[in-house]
C-alpha positions in Angstrom: 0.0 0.0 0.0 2.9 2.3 0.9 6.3 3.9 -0.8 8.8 5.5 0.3 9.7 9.1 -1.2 12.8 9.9 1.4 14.5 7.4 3.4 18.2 9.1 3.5 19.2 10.4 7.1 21.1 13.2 8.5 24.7 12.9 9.3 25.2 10.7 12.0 29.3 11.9 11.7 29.6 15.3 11.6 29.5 18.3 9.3 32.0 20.9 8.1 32.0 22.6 11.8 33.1 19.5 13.2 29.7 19.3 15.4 27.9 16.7 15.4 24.8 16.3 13.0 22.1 14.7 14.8 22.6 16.8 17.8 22.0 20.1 16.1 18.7 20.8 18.7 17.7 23.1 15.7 16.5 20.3 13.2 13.7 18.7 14.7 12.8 21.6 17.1 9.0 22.6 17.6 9.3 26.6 17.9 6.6 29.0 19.2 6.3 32.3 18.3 5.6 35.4 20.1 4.2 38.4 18.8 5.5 40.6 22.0 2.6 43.1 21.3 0.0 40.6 21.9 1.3 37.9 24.1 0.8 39.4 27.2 0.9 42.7 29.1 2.5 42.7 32.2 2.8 46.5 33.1 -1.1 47.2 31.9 -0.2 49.7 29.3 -2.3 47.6 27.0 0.6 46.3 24.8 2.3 43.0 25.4 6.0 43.3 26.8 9.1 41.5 27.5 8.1 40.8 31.0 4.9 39.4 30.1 6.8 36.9 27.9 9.0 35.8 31.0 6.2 35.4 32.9 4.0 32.7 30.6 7.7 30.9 30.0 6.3 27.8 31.9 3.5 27.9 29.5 5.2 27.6 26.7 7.3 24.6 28.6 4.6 22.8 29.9 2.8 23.0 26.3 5.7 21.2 24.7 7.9 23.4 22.6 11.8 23.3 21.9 12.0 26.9 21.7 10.5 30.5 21.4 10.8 33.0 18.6 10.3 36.9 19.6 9.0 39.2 16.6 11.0 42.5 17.0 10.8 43.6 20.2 13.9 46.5 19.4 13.7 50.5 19.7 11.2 51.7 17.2 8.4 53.8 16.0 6.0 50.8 15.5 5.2 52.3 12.1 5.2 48.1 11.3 5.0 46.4 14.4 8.6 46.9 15.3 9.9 45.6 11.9 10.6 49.3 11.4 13.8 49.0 13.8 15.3 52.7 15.1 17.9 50.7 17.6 18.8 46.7 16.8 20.8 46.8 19.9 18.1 48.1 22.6 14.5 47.6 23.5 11.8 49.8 23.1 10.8 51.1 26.2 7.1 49.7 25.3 8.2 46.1 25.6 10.9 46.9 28.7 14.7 46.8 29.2 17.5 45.3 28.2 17.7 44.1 31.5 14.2 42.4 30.8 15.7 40.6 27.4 18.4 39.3 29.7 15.9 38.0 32.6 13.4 36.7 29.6 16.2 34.8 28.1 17.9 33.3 31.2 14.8 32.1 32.5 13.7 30.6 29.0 17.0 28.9 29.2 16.3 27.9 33.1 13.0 26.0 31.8 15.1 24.5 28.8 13.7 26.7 26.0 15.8 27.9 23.4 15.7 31.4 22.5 15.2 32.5 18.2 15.6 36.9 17.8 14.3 38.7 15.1 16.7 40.3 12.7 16.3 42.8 10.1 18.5 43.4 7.8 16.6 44.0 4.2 15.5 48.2 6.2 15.8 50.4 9.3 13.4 52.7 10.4 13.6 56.4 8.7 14.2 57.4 12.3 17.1 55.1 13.0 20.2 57.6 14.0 21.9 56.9 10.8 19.0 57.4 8.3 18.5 60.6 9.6 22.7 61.5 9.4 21.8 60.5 5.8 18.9 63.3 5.0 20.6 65.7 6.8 24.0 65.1 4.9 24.6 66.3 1.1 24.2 63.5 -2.0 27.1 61.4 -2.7 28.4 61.2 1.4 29.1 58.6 3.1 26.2 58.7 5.2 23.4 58.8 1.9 25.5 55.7 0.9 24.8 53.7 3.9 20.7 53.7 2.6 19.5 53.3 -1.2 19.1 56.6 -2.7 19.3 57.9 -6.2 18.6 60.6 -8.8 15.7 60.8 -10.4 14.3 60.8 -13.7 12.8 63.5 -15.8 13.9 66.9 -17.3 14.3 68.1 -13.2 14.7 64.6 -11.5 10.9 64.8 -10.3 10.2 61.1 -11.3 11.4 58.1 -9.4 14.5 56.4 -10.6 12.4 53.2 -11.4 9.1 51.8 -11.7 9.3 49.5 -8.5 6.4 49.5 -6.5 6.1 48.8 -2.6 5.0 45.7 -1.2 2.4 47.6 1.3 1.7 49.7 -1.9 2.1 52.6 -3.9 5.3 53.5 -5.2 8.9 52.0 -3.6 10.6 55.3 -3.7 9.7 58.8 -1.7 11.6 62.2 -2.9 13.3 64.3 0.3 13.4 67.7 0.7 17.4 69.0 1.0 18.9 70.7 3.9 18.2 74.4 1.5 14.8 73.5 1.2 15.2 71.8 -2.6 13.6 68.4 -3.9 16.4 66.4 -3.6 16.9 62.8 -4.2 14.9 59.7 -3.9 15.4 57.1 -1.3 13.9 52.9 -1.3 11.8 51.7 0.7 10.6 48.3 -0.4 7.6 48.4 2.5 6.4 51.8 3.9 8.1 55.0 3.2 8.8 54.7 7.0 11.7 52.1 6.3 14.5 52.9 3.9 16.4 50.3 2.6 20.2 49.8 3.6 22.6 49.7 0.7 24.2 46.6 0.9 27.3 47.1 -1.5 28.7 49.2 1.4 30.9 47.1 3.4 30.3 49.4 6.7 26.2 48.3 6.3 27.6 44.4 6.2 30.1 45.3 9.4 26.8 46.5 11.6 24.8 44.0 11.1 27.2 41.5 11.9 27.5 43.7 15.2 24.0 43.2 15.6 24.5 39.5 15.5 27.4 39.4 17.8 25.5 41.4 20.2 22.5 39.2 20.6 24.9 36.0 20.3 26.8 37.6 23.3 23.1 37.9 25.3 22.5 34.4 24.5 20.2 34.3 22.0 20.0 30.7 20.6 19.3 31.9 16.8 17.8 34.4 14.3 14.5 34.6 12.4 15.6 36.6 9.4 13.2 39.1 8.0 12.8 39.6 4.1 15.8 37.0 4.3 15.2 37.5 0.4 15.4 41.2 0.0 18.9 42.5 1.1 20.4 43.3 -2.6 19.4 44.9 -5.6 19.9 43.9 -9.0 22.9 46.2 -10.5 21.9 49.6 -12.2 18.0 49.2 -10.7 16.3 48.3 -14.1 12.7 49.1 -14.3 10.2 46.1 -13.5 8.7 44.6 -16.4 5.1 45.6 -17.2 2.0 43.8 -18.6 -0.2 45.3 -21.4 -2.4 47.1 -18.9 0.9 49.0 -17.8 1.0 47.1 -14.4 4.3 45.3 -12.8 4.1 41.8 -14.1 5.4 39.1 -11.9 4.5 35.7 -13.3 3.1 33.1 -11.0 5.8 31.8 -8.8 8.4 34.4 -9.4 9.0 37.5 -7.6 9.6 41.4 -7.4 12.8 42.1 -9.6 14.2 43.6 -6.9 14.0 40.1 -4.4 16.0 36.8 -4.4 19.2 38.4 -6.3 22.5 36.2 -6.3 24.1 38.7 -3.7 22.1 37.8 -0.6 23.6 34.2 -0.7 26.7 35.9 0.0 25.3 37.3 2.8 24.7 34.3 4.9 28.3 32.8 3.7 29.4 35.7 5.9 27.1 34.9 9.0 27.3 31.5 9.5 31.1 31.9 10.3 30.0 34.1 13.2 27.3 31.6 14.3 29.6 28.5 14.0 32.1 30.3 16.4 29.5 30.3 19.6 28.6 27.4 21.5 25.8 25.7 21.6 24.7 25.2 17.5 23.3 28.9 16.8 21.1 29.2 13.9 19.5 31.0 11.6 16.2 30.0 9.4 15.4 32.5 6.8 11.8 34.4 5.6 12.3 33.9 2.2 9.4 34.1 -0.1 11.0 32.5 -3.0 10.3 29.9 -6.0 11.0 26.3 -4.2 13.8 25.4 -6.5 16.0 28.5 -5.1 15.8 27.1 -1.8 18.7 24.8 -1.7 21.1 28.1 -3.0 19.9 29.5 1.0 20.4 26.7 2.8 23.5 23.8 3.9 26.4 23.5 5.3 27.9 26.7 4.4 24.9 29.4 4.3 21.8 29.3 6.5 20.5 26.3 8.1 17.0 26.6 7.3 14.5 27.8 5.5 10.5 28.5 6.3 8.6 26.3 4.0 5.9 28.5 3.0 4.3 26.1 0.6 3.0 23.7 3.2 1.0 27.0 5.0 0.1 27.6 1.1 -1.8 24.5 0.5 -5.0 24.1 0.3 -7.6 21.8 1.2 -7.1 18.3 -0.2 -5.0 15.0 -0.6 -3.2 16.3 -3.9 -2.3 19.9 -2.7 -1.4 19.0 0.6 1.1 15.6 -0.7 2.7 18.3 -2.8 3.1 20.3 -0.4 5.4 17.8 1.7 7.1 15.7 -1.1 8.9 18.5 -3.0 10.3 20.6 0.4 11.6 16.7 1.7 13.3 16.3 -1.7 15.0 19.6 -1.5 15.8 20.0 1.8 17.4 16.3 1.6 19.6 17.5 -1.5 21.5 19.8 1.0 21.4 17.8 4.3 19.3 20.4 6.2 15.6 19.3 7.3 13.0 21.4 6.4 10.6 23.5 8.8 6.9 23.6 9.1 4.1 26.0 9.5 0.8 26.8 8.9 0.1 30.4 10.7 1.8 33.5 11.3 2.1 37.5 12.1 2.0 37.5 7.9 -0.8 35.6 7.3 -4.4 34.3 7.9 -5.1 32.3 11.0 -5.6 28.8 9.3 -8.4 28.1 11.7 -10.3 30.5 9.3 -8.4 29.7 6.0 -9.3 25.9 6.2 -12.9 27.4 6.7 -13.4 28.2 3.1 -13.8 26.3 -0.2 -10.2 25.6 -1.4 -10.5 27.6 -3.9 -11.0 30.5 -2.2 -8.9 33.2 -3.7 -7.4 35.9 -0.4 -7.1 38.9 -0.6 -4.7 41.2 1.9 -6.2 39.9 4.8 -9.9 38.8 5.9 -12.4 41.3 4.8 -15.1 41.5 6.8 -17.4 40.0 3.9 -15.6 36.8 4.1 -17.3 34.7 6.6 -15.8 31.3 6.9 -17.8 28.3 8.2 -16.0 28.6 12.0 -16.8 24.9 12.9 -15.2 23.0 10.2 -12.3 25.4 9.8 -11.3 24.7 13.1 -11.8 20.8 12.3 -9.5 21.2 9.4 -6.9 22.5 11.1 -7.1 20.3 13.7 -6.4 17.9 11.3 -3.6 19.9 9.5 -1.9 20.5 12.8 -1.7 16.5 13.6 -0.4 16.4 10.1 2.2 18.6 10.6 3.5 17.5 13.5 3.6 13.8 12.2 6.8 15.2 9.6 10.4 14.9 9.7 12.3 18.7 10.8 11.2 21.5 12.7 7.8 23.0 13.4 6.8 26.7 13.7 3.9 27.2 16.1 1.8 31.0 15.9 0.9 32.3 19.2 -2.6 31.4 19.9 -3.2 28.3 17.4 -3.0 25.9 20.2 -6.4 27.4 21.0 -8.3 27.5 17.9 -8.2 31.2 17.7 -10.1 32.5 14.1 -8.9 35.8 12.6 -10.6 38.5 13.5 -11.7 40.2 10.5 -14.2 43.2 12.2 -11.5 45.1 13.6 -12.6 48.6 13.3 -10.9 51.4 10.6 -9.4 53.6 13.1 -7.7 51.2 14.9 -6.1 48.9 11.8 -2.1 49.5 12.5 -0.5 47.7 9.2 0.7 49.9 6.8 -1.1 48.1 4.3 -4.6 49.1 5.4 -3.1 52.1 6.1 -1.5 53.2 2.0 -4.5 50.8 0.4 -7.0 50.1 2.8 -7.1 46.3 2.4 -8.3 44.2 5.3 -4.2 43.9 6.6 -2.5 41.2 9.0 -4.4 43.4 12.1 -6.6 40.1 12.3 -3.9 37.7 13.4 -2.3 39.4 15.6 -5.1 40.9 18.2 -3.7 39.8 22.0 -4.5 36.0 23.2 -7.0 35.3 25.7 -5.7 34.0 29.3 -8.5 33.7 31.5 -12.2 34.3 30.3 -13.8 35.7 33.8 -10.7 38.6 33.6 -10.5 42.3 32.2 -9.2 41.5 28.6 -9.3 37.9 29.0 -6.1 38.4 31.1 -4.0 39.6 28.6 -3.7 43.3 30.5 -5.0 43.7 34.3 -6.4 47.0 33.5 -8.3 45.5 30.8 -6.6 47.7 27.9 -5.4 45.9 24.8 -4.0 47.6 21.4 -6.9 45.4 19.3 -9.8 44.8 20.6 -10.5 40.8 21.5 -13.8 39.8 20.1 -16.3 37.8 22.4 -15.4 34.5 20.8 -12.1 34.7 22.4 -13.4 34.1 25.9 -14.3 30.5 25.6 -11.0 29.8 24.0 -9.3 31.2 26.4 -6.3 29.2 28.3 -7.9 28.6 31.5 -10.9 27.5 29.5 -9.1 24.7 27.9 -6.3 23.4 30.1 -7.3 20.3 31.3 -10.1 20.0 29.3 -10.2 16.5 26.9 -11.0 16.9 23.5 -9.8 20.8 23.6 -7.3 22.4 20.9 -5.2 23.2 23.2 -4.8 19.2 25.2 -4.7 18.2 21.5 -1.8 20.2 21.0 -0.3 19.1 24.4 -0.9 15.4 23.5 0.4 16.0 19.7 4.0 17.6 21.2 4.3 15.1 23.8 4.1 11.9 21.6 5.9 13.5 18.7 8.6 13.8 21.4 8.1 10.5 22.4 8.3 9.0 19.2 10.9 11.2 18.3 9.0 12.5 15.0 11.3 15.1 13.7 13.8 12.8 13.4 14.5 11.7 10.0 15.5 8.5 9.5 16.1 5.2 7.2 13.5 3.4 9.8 11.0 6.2 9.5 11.1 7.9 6.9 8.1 9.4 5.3 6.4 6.7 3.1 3.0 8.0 1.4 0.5 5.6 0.4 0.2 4.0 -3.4 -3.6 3.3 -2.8 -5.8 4.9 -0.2 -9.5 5.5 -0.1 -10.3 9.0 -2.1 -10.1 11.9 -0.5 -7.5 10.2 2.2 -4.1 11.1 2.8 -2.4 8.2 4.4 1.5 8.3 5.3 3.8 5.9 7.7 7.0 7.2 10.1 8.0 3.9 10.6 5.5 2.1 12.7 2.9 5.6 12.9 0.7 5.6 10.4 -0.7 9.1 9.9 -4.3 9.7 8.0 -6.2 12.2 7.4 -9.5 12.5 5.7 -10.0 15.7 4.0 -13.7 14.3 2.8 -17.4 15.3 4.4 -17.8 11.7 5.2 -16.2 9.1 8.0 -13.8 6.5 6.7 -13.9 2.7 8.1 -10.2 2.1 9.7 -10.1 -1.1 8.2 -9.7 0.7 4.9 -6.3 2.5 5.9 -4.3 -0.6 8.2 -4.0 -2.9 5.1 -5.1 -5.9 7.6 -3.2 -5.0 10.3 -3.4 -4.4 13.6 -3.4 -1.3 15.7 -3.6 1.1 18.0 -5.2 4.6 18.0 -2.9 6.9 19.8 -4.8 10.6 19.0 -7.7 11.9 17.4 -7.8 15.4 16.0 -11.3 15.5 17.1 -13.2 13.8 19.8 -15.3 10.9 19.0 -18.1 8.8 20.4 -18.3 5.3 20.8 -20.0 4.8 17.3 -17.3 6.2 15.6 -14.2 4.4 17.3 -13.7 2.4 14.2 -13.8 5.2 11.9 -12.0 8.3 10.7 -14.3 11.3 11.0 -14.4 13.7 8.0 -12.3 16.4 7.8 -10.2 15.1 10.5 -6.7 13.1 11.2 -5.9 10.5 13.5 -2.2 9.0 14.3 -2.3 5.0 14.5 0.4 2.1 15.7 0.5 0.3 14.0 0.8 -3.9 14.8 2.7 -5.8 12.1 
């Protein structure tokens, strides 16, 4: 019934650092992430901050996770939710101290969590010390050199100096007023006119950030998460983008912004990983790279970055074919270069999939949930359920997103005036506001516990109180034991762990509308149909042993797998 599409196995010797393969903690890790604005908020200012964080640490523990990834948590304007960083070496007063960052990250590694920062290397923000050096200096310094600016075109320079256009919208460049009150030059900004591009052909802008990472090595962080990992260099001599017949940027499907995924970023990470190899302890670094999947392997190995997100498994949709693809062609890759491959389905970026999975799969997104878009709740919550047990059953590392151990939906009626991402803010589409309003803690408390006074930056919607943590711990059949049970055995069984005797072998005949996979003696299904499947048409005659459900069931359906739902087996040869 079953094939095999990867059976090879990491390293077992060791690699080119001399360390040890299969110890590297970093390739079968299950990470959580924390959005500090809305984790938790221990001074009651209504945003989430570093000692919040420190203080839900033997949450995280308890649930099951390897290690914790912070979004930016560094000096800044919040102009993008701290990706708009005015200090990378400091912490805005908002979220605390450095003194907080230290306690946070000694007590993480007290509990025996690992610690992943954000970096940021692609922009700064426009009020970062030496961006504003740069506007005040004249064209052609060393300072305007440090950032991307340009002349620009036209009889008096008053048009940009290329057609690029932002990814939050509206044109990449913005035209500065000089020191004698002249239009001047133009500088980049890839994303909002509020972060300015560093020029990375300047060898001083490659010397900082290498500070940067020596700084927050020194501190202890365990790794980086880097941001627009994609993004850093610019093709040479910034040629227009090329334009369709209706005078729009053309990107073909799968490809991406001319100005993304240029040769010179791999250099990039040949420079870091010296710096990470020479610290204790198997530092990392896994890359946001939105990139076609055969690029991947240039990123990653031995010598560059050690992982990549794969953003085609949270891509998926719906459905046995999708979803095989999905975890076939990121094993094959990843496997070409030795380095496992991560998984996610949710994030700051992107709809909550307990909302996604609650459309038709052919549901075309926009920029966020519009508040038009009503997904069935009930059986997008079932779905990813299901996806989650799916996930967790692979070979590598997981990425969890704050809150999706509790079911939580986007939140797509989030009023105007209080949107934050630039997005809604230069287009007014929906944004990512909806996945990242704070988490609900207790339901009985002001703001569900998140804040004791009750404030929070987004507002929580009502459906938030029964999902809340103290709603669910303890409870059987609740998201959040499911995802307790799920970590635990894929600990147990040591499911990240890729290996000749379990690898992942896909099924050559399964009942339609069933995905069925074995890790050695697991067997993994999942039924993405509307109707329950008999088990004795996914165990080929054998015996075995139900370990977890996705969803509850009765007694009458024991001996079945209930639709839209997964279910790991043992199975008894």
């Amino acid at each position: 019934m079953t094939s095999p599409i990867s059976t090879s196995a990491p390293s077992a010797t060791t690699s080119s650092t001399g360390k040890a393969v299969t110890a590297q903690w970093w390739r079968d890790a299950v990470v959580y992430q924390v959005y500090p604005r809305s984790f938790a908020d221990a001074d009651g200012d209504g945003m989430g901050d570093l000692p919040g964080v420190t203080a839900h640490l033997p949450y995280l523990r308890d649930l099951g996770v390897d290690a914790i990834w912070l979004s930016p948590f560094y000096t800044s304007p919040q102009h993008d939710g701290g990706y708009d960083v005015a200090d990378y070496t400091d912490v805005d007063p908002r979220f605390g101290s450095l003194a907080d960052a230290d306690e946070m990250m000694a007590r993480a590694h007290e509990l025996g969590l690992k610690v992943i920062v954000d970096i940021v290397p692609n922009h700064s923000s426009s009020e970062h010390v030496l961006f504003q050096e740069a506007l005040a200096a004249a064209p052609g310094s060393p300072e305007r050199d440090l950032y991307m600016f340009a002349e620009g075109r036209g009889v008096s320079g008053e048009l940009p100096p290329n057609n690029w256009t932002s990814i939050f919208h509206g044109p990449a460049w913005t035209r500065i007023t000089e020191a004698d009150g002249t239009p001047g030059q133009w500088y980049l900004h890839i994303f909002d006119t509020s972060q300015p591009d560093w020029n990375w052909k300047n060898p001083r802008v490659h010397e900082l950030m290498q500070d940067v990472l020596r700084f927050w090595l020194d501190r202890g962080a365990d790794g980086f998460r880097v941001d627009v990992a994609h993004g850093m260099v610019k093709p040479e001599g910034l040629p227009d983008a090329t334009v369709n017949a209706e005078g729009l940027i053309d990107i073909p499907e799968g490809e991406v912004p001319v100005y993304f995924d240029n040769d010179g970023v791999l250099d990039i990470y040949r420079e870091w990983r010296p710096i990470l190899d020479s610290y204790e302890g198997d530092r990392m670094m896994v890359l946001e790279a939105w990139i076609p999947e055969h690029r991947l392997p240039l990123y990653i190995g031995d010598e560059k970055a050690h992982q990549s997100f794969n953003f085609g498994f949270l891509q998926a949709r719906w459905g046995v074919e999708t979803m095989r693809a999905a975890i076939e062609k990121p094993l094959a890759l990843a496997d070409a270069v030795g380095s496992p491959t991560t998984w996610v389905l949710s994030n700051h970026d992107v709809i909550r999939h307990a909302s996604r999975y609650g459309f038709a799969p052919d549901h075309r997104f926009g920029e966020g949930l519009a508040r038009d878009e009503v997904p069935d709740a009930e059986l997008g919550l079932r779905r990813a359920r299901a996806a989650t047990l799916l996930m967790l059953s692979l070979p590598g590392s997981a990425y969890l997103y704050q809150g999706e151990e509790l079911g939580l939906p986007e939140v797509s009626d989030i009023p105007d005036e209080l949107r934050e991402d630039p997005a809604h803010l230069r287009a007014g589409v929906p944004g990512r506001d909806g996945c990242r309003v704070p988490l609900p803690w207790v339901q009985d408390a002001p703001a569900y516990g998140f804040s004791s006074t009750g404030e929070s930056w987004l507002p929580q919607p009502a459906e938030f109180g029964p999902l809340a943590v103290d709603q669910q711990l303890g409870v059987d059949g609740s998201v959040l034991e499911m995802y307790r049970s799920a970590l635990h055995l894929r600990r147990k069984l040591q499911l990240g762990v890729q290996s000749e005797a379990a690898g992942v072998v896909f099924a050559q005949t399964a009942p339609d509308g069933v995905l069925v996979l074995d890790r050695g003696d697991l067997r993994v299904v999942v039924n993405t149909t509307s109707a329950p499947v008999p088990l004795a048409e996914v165990t080929d005659d054998q015996g075995y042993e139900v370990l977890l459900r996705s969803v509850p069931t009765g007694p009458d359906g024991a001996e079945q797998v209930a639709a839209d739902s997964a279910l790991w087996m043992r199975l008894t040869r």
